[in-house]
Biopython code that builds the backbone (N, CA, C, O; Angstrom):
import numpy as np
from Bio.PDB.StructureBuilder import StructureBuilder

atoms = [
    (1, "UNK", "N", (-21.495, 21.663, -28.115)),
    (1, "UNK", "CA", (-20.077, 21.860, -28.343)),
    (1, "UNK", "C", (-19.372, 22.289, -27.056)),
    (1, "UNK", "O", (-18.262, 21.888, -26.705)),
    (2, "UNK", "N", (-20.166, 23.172, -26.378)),
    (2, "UNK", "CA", (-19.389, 24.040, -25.109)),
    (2, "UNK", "C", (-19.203, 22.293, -23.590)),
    (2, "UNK", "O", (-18.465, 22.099, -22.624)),
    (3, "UNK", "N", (-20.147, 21.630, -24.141)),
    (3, "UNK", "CA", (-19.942, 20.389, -23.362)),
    (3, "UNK", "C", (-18.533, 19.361, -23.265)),
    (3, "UNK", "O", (-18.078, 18.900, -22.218)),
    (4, "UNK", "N", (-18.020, 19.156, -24.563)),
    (4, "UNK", "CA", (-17.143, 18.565, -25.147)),
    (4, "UNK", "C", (-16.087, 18.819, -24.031)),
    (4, "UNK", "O", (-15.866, 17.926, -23.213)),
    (5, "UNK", "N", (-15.469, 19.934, -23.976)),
    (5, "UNK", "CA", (-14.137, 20.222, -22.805)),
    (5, "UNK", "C", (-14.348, 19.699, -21.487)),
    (5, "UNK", "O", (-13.410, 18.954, -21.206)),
    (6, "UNK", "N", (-15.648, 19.825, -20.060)),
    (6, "UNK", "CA", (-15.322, 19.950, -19.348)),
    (6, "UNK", "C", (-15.068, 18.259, -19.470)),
    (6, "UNK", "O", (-14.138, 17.667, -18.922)),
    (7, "UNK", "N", (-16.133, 17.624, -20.331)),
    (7, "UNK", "CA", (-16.116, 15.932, -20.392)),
    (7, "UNK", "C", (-14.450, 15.221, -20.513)),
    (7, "UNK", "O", (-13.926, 14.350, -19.818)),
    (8, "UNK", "N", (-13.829, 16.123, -21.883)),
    (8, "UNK", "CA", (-12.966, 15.626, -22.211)),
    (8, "UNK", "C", (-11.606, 15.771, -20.907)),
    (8, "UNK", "O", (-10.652, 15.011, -20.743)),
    (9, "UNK", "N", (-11.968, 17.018, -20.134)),
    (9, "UNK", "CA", (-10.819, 16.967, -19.176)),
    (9, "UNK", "C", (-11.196, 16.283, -17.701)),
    (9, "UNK", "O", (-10.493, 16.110, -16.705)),
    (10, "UNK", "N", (-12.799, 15.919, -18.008)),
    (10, "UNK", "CA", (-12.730, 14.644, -16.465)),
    (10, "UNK", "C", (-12.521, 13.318, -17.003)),
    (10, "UNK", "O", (-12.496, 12.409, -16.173)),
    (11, "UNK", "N", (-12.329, 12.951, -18.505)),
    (11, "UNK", "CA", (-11.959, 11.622, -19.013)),
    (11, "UNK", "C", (-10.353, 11.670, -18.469)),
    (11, "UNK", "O", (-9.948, 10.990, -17.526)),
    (12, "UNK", "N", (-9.602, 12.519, -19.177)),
    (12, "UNK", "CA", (-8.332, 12.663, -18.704)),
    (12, "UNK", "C", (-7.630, 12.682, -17.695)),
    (12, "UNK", "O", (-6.530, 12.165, -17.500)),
    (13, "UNK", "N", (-8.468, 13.473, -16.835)),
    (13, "UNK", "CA", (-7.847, 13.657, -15.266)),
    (13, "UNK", "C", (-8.609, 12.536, -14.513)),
    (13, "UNK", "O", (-8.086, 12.409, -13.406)),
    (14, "UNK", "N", (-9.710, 11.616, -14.692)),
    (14, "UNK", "CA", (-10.173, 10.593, -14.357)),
    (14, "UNK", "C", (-9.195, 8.961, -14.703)),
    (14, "UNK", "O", (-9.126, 7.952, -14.000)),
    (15, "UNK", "N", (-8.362, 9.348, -16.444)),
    (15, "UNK", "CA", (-7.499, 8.301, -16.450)),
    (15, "UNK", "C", (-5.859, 8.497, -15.190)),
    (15, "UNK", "O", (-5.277, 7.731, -14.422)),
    (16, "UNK", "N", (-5.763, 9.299, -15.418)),
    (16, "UNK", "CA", (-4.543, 10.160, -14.722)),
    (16, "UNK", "C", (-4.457, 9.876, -13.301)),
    (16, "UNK", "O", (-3.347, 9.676, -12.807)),
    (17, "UNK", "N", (-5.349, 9.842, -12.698)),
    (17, "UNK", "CA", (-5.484, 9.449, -11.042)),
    (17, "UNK", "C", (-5.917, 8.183, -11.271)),
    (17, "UNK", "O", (-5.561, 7.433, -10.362)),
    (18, "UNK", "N", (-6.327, 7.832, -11.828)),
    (18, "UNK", "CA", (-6.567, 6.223, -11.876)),
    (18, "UNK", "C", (-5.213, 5.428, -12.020)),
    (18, "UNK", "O", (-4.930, 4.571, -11.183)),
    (19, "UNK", "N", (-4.249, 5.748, -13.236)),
    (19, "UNK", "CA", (-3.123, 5.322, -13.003)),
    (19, "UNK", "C", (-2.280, 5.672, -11.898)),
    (19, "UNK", "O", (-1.431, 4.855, -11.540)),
    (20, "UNK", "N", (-2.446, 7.283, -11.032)),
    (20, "UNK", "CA", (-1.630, 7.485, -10.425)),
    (20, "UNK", "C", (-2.145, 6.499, -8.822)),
    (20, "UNK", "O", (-1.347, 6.452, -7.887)),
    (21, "UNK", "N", (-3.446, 5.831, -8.732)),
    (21, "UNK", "CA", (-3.514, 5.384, -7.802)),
    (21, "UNK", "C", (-3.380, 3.796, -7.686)),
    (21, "UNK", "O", (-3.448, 3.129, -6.654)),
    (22, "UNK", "N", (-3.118, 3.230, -9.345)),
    (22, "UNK", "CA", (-2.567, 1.926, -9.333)),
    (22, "UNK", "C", (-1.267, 1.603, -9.526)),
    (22, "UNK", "O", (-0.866, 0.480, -9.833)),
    (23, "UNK", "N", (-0.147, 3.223, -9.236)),
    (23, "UNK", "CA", (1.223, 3.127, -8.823)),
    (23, "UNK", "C", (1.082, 3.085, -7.511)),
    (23, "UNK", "O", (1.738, 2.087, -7.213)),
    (24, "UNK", "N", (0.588, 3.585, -6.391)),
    (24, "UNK", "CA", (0.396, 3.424, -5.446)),
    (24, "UNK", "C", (-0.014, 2.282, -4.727)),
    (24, "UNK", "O", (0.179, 2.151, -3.518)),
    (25, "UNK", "N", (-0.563, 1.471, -5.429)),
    (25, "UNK", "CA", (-0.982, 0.175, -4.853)),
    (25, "UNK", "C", (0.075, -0.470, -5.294)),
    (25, "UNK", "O", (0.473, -1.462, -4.684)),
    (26, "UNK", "N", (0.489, -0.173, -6.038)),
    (26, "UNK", "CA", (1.439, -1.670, -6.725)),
    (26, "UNK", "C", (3.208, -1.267, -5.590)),
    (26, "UNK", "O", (4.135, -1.983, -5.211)),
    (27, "UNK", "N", (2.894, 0.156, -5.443)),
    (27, "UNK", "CA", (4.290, 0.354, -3.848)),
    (27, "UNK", "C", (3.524, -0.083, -2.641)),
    (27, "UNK", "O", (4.102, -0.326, -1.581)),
    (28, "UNK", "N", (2.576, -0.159, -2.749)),
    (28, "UNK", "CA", (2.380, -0.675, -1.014)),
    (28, "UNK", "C", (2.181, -2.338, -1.129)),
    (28, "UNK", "O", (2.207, -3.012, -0.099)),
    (29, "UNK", "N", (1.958, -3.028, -2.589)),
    (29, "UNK", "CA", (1.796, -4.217, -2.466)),
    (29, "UNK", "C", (3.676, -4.523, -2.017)),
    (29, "UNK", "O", (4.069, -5.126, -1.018)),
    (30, "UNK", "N", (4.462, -3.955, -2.999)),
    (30, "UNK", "CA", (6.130, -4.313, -3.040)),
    (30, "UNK", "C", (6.481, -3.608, -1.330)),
    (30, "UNK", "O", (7.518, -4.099, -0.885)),
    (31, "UNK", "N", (5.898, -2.717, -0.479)),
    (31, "UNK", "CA", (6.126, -2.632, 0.946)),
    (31, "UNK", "C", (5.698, -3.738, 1.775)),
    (31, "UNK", "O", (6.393, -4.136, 2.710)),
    (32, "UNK", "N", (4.637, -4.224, 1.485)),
    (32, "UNK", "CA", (3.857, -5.036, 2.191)),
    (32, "UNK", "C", (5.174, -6.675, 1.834)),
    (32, "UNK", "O", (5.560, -7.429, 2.727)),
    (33, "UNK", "N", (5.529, -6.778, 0.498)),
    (33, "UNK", "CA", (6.254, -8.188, 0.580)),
    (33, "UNK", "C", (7.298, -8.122, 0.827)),
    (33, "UNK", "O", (7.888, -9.189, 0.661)),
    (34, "UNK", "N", (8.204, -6.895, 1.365)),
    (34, "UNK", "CA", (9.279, -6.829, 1.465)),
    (34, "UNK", "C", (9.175, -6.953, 2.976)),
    (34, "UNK", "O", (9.963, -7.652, 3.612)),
    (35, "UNK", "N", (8.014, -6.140, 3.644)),
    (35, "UNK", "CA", (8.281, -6.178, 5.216)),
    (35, "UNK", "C", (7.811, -7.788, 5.359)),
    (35, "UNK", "O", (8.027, -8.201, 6.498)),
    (36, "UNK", "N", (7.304, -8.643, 4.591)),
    (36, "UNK", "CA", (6.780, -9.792, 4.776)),
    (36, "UNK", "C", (8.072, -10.774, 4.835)),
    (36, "UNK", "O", (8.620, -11.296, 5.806)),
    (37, "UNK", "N", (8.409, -10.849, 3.215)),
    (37, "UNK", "CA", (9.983, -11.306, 3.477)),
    (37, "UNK", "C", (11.073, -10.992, 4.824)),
    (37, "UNK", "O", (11.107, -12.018, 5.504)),
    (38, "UNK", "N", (11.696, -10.238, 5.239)),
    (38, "UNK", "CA", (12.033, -9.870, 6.307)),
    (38, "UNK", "C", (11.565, -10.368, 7.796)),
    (38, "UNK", "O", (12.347, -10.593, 8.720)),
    (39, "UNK", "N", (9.962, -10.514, 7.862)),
    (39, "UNK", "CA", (9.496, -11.009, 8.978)),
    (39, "UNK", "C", (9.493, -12.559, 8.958)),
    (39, "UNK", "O", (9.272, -13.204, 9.982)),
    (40, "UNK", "N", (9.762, -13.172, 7.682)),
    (40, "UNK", "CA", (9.754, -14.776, 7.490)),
    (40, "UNK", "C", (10.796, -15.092, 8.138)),
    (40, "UNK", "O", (10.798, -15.938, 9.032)),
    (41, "UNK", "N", (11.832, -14.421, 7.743)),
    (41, "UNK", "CA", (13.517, -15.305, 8.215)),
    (41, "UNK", "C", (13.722, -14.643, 9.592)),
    (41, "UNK", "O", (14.908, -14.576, 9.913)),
    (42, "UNK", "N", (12.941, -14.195, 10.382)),
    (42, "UNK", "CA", (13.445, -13.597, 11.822)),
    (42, "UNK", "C", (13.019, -14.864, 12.789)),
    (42, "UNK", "O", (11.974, -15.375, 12.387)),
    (43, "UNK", "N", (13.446, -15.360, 13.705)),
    (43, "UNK", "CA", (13.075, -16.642, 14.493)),
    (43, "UNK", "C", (13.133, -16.576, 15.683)),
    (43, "UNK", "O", (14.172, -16.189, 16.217)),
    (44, "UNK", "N", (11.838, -16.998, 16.546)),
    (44, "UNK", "CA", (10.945, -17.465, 16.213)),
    (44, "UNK", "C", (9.752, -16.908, 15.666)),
    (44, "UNK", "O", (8.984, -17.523, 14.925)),
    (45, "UNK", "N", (9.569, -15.343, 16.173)),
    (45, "UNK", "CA", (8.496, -14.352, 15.778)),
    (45, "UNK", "C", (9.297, -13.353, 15.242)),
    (45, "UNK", "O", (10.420, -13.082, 15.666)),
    (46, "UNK", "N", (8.557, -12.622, 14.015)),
    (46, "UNK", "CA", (9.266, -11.079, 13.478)),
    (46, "UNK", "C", (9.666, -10.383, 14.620)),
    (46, "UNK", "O", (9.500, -10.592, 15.821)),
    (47, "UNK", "N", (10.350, -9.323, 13.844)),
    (47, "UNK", "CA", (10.922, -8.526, 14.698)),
    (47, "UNK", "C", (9.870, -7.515, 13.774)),
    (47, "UNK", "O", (9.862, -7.336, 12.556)),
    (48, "UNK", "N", (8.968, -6.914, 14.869)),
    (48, "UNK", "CA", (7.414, -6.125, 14.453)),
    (48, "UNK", "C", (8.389, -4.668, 13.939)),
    (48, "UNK", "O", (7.950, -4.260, 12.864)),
    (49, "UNK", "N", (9.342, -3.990, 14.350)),
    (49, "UNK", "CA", (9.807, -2.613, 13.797)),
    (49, "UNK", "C", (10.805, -3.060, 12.987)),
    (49, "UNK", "O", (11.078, -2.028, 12.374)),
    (50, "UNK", "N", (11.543, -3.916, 12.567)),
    (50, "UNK", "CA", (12.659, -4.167, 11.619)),
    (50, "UNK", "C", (11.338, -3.898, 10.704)),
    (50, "UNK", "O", (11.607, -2.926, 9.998)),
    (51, "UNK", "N", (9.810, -4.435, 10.384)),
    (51, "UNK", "CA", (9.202, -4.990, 9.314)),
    (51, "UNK", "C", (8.831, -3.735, 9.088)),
    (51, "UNK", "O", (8.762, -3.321, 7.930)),
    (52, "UNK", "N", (8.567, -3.024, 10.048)),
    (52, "UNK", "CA", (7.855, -1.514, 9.771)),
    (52, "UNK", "C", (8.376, -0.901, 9.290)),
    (52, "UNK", "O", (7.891, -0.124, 8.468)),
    (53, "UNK", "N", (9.846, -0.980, 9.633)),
    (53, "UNK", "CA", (10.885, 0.055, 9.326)),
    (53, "UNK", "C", (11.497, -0.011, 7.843)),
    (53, "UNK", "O", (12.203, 0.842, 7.304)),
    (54, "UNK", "N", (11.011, -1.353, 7.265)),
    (54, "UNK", "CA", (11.353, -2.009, 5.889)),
    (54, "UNK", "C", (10.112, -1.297, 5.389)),
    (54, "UNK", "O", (10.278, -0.309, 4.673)),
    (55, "UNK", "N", (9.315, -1.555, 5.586)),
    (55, "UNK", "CA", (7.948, -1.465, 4.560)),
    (55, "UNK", "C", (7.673, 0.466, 4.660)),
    (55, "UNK", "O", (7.054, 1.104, 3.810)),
    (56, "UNK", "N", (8.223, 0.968, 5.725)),
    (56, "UNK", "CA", (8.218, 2.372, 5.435)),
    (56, "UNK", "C", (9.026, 2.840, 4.539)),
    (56, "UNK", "O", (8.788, 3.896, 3.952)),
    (57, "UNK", "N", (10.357, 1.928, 4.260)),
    (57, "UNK", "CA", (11.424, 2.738, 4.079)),
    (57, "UNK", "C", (10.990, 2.933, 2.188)),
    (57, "UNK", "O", (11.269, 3.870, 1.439)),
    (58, "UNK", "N", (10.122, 1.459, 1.853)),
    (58, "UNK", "CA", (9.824, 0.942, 0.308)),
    (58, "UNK", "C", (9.153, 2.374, 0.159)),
    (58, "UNK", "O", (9.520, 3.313, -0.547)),
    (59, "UNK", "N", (7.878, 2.264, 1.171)),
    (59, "UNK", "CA", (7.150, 3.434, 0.972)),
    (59, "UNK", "C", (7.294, 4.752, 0.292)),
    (59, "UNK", "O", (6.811, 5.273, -0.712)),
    (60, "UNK", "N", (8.605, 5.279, 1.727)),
    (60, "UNK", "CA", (9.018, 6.232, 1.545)),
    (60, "UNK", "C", (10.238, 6.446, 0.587)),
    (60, "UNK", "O", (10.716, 7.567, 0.761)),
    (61, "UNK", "N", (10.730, 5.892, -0.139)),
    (61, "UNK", "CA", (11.495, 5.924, -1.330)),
    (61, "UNK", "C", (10.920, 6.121, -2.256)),
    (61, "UNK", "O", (11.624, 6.260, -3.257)),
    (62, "UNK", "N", (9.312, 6.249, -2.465)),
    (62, "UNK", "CA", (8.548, 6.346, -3.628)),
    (62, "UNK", "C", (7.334, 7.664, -3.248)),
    (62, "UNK", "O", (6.346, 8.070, -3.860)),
    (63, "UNK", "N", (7.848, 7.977, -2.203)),
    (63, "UNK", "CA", (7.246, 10.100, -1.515)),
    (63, "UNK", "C", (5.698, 9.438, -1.160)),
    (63, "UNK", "O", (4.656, 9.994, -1.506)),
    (64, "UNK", "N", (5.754, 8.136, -0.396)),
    (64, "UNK", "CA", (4.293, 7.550, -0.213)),
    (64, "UNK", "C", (4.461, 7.780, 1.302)),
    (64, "UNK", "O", (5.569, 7.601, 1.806)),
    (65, "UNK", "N", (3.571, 8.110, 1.936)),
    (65, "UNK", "CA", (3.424, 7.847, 3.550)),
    (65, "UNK", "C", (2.549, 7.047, 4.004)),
    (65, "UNK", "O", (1.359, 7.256, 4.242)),
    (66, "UNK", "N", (3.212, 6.049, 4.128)),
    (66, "UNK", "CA", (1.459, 5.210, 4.929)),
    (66, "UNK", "C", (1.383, 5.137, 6.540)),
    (66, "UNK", "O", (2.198, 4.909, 7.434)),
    (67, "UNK", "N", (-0.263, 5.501, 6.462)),
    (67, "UNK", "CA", (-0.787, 5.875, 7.796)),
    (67, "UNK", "C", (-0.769, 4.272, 8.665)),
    (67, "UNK", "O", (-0.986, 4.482, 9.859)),
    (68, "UNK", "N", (-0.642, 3.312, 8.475)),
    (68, "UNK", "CA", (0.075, 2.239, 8.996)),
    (68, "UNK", "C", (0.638, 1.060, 8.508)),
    (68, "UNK", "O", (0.904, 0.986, 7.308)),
    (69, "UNK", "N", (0.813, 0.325, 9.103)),
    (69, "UNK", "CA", (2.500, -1.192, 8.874)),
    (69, "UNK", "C", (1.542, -2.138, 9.970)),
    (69, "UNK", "O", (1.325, -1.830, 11.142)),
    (70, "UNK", "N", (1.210, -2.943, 9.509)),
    (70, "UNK", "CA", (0.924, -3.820, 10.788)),
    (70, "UNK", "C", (1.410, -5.449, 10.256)),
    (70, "UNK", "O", (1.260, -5.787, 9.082)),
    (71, "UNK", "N", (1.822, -6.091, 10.984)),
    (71, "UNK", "CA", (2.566, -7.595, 11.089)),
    (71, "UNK", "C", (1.834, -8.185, 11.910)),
    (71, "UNK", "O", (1.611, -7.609, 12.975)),
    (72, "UNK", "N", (1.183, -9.639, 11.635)),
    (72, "UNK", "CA", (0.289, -10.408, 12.101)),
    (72, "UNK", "C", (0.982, -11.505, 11.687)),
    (72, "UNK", "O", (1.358, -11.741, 10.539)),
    (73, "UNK", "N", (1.172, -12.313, 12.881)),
    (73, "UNK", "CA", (1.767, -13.854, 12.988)),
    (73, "UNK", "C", (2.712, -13.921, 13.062)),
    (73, "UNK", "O", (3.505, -12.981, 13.106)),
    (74, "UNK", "N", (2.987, -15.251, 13.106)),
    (74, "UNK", "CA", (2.338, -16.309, 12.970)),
    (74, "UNK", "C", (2.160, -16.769, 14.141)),
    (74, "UNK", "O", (2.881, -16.475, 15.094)),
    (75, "UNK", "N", (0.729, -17.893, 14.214)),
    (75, "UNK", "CA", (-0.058, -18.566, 14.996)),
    (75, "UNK", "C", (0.277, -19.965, 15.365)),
    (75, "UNK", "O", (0.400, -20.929, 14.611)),
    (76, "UNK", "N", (0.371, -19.924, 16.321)),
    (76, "UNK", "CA", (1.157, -21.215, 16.806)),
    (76, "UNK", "C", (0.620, -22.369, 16.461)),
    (76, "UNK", "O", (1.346, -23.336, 16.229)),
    (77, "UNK", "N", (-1.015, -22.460, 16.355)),
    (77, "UNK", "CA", (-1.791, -23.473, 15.407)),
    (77, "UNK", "C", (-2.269, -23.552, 14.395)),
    (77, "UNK", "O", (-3.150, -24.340, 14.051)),
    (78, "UNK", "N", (-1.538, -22.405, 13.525)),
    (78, "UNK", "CA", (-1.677, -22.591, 11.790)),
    (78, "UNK", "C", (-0.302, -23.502, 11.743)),
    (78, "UNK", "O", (0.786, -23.101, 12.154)),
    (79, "UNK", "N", (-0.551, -24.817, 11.159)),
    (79, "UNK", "CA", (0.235, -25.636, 10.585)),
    (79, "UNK", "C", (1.538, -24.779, 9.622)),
    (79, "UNK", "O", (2.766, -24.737, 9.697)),
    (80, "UNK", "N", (0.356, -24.083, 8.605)),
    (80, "UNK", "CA", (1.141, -23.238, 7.575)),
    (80, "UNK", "C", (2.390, -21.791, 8.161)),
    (80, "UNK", "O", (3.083, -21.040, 7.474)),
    (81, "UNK", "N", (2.259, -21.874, 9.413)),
    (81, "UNK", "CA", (2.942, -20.425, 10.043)),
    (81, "UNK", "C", (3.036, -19.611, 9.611)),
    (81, "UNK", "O", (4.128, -19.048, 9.696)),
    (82, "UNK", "N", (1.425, -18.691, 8.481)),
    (82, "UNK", "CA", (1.804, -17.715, 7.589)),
    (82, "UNK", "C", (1.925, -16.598, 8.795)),
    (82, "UNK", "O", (1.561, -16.628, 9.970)),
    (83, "UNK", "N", (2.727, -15.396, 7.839)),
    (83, "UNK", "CA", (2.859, -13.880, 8.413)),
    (83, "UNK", "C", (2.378, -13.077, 7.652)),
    (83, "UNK", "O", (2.642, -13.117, 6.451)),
    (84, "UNK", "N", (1.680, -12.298, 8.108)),
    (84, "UNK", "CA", (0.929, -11.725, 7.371)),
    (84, "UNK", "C", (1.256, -9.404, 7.731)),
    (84, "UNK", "O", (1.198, -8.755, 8.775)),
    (85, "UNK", "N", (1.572, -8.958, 6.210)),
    (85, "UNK", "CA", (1.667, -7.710, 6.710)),
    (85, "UNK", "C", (1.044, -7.188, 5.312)),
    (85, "UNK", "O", (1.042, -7.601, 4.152)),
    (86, "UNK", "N", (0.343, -5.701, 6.231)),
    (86, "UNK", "CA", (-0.634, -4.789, 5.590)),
    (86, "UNK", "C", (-0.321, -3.478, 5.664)),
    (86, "UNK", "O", (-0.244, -2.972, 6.783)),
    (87, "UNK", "N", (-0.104, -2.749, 4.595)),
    (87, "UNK", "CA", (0.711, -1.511, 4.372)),
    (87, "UNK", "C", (-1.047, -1.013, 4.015)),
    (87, "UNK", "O", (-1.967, -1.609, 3.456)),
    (88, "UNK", "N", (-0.960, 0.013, 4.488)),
    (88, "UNK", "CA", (-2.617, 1.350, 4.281)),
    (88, "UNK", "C", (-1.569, 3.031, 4.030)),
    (88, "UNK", "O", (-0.495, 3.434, 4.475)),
    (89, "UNK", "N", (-2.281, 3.410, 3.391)),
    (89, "UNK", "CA", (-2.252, 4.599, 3.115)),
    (89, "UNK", "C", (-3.595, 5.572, 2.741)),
    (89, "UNK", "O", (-4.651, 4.965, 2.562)),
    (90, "UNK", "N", (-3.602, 6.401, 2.671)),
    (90, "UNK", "CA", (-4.412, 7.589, 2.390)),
    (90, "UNK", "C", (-4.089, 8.416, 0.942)),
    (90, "UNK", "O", (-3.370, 9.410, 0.846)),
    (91, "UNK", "N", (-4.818, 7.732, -0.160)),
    (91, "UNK", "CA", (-4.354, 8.239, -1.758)),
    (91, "UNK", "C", (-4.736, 9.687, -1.996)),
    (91, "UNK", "O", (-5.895, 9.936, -1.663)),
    (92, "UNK", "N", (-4.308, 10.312, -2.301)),
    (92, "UNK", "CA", (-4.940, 12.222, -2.025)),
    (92, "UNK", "C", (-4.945, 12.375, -3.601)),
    (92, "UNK", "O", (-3.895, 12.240, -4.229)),
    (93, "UNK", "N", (-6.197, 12.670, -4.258)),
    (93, "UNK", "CA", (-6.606, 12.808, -4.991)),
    (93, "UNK", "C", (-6.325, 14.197, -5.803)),
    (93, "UNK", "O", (-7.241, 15.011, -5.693)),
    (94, "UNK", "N", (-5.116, 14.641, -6.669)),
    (94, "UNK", "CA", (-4.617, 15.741, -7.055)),
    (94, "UNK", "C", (-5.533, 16.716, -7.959)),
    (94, "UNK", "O", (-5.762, 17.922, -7.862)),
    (95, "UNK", "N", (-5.990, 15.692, -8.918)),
    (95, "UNK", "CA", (-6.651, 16.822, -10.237)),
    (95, "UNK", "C", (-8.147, 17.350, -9.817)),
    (95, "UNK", "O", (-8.876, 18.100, -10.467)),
    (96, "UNK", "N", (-8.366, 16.811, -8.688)),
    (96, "UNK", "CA", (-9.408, 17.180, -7.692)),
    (96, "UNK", "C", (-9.614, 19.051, -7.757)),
    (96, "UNK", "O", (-10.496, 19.750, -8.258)),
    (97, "UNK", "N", (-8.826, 19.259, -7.284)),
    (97, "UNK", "CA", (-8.490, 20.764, -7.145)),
    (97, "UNK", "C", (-8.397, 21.698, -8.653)),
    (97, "UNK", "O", (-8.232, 22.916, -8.728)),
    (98, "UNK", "N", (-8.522, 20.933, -9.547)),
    (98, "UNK", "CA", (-8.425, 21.511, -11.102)),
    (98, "UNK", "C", (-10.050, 21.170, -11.790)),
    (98, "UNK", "O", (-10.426, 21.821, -12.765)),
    (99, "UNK", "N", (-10.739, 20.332, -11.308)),
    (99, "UNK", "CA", (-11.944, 20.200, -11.619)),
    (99, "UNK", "C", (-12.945, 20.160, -10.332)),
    (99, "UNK", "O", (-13.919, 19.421, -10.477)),
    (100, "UNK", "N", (-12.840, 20.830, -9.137)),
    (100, "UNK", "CA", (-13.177, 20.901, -8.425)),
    (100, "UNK", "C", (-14.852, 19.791, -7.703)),
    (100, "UNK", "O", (-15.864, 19.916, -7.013)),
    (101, "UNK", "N", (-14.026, 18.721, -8.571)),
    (101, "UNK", "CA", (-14.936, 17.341, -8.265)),
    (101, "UNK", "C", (-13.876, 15.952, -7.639)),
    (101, "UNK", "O", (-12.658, 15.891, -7.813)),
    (102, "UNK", "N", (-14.552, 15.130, -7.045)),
    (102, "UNK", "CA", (-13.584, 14.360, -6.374)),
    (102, "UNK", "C", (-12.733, 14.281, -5.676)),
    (102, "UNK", "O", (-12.050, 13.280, -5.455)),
    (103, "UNK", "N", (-12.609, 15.674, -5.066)),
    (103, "UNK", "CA", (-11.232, 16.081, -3.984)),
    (103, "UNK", "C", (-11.670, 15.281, -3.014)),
    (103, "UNK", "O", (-12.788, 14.770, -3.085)),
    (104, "UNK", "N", (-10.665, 15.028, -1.763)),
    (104, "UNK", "CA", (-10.337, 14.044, -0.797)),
    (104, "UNK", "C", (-9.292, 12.951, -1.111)),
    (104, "UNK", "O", (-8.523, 13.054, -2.067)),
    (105, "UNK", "N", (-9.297, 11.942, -0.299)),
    (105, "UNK", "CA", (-8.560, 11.168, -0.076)),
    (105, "UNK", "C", (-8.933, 9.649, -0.220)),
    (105, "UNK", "O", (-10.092, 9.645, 0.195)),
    (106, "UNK", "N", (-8.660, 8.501, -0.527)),
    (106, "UNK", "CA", (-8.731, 7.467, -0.848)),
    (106, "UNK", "C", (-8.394, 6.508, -0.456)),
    (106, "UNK", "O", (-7.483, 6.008, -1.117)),
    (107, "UNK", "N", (-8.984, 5.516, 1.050)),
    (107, "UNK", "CA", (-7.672, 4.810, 1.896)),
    (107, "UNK", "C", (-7.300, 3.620, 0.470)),
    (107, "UNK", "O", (-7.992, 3.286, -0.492)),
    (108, "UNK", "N", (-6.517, 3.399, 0.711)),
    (108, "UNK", "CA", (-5.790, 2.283, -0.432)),
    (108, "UNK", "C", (-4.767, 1.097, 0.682)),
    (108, "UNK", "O", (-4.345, 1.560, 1.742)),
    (109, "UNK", "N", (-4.551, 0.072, 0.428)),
    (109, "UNK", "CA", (-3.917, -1.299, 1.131)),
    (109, "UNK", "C", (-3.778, -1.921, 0.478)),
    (109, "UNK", "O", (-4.395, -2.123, -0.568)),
    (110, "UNK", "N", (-2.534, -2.628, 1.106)),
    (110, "UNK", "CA", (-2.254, -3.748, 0.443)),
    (110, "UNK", "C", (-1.596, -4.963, 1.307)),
    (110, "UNK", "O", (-0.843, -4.480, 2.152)),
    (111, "UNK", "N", (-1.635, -6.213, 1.359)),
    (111, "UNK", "CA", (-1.355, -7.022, 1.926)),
    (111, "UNK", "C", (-0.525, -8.485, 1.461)),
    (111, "UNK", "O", (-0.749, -9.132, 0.438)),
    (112, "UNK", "N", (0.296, -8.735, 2.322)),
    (112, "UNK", "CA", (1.080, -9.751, 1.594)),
    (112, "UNK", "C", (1.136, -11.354, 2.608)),
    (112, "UNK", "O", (1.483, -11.301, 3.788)),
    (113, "UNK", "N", (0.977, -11.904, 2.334)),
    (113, "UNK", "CA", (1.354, -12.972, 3.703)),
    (113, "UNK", "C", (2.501, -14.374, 2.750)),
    (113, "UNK", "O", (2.582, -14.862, 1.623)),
    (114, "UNK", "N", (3.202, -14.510, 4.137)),
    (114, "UNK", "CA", (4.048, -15.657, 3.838)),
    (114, "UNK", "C", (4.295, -16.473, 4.750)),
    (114, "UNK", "O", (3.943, -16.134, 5.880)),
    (115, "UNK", "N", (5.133, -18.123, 4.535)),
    (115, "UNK", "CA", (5.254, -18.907, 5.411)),
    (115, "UNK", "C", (6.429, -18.395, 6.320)),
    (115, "UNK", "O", (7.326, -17.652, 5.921)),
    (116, "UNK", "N", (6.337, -18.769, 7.282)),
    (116, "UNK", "CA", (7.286, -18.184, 7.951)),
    (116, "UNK", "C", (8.324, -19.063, 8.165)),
    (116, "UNK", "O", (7.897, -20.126, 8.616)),
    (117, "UNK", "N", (9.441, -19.041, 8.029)),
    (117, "UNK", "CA", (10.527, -19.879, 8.166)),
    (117, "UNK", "C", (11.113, -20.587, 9.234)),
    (117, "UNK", "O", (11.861, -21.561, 9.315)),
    (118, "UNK", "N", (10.427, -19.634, 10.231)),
    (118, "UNK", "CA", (11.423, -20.084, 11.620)),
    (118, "UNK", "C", (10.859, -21.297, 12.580)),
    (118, "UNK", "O", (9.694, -21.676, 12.700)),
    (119, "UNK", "N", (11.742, -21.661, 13.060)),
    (119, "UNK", "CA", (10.805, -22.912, 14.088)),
    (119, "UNK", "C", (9.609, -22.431, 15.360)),
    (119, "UNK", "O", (9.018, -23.294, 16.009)),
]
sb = StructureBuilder()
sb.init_structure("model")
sb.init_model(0)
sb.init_chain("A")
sb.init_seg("    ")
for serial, (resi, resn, name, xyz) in enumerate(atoms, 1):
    if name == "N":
        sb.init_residue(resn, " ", resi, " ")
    sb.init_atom(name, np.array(xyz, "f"), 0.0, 1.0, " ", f" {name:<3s}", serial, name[0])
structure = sb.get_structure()
């Protein structure tokens, strides 16, 4: 019987960070396509801090900090001229500190790529 609690509150706090870390992915996927969008219509190559400065801003409108923004492409011999950007963060694991299991941090990413528009 004395088992029942600690189980029932690492089921809980195990669902709880699980959702709270697939809100987090799903803002760095919407950072990652927004700085992507943005870097498509700039011509001929992104403008590398307009994209950063977009994909931080998604970030940071949602109290996320990501430890980097990086913009890749496009390649002058990919036919396709994708651009490619990758939002990372560091997920900090809260209920950690209430069940004194699983504390730390969690890198989490996300990545978006698109054609790029420009000639």
């Amino acid at each position: 019987m004395a088992l029942i609690l600690p189980i029932l509150l690492l089921l809980v706090f195990g669902i709880t960070e699980f959702g709270r870390a697939w809100m987090v992915v799903n803002i760095l996927t919407t950072a990652a396509r927004e700085g992507a969008r943005l870097a498509v219509v700039t011509t001929p190559t992104p403008d590398v801090a307009a994209v950063q400065a977009r994909a931080t801003a998604v970030c940071n409108a949602a109290a996320i900090t990501p430890t980097s923004v990086t913009c890749s492409g496009p390649i002058s011999t990919d036919p396709e001229r994708k651009v490619t950007v990758t939002v990372n963060t560091n997920f900090r694991v809260v209920s950690g500190r209430v069940l004194n299991v699983f504390q730390g941090t969690i890198p989490l990413s996300a990545q978006c790529s698109m054609r790029s528009e420009g000639g």
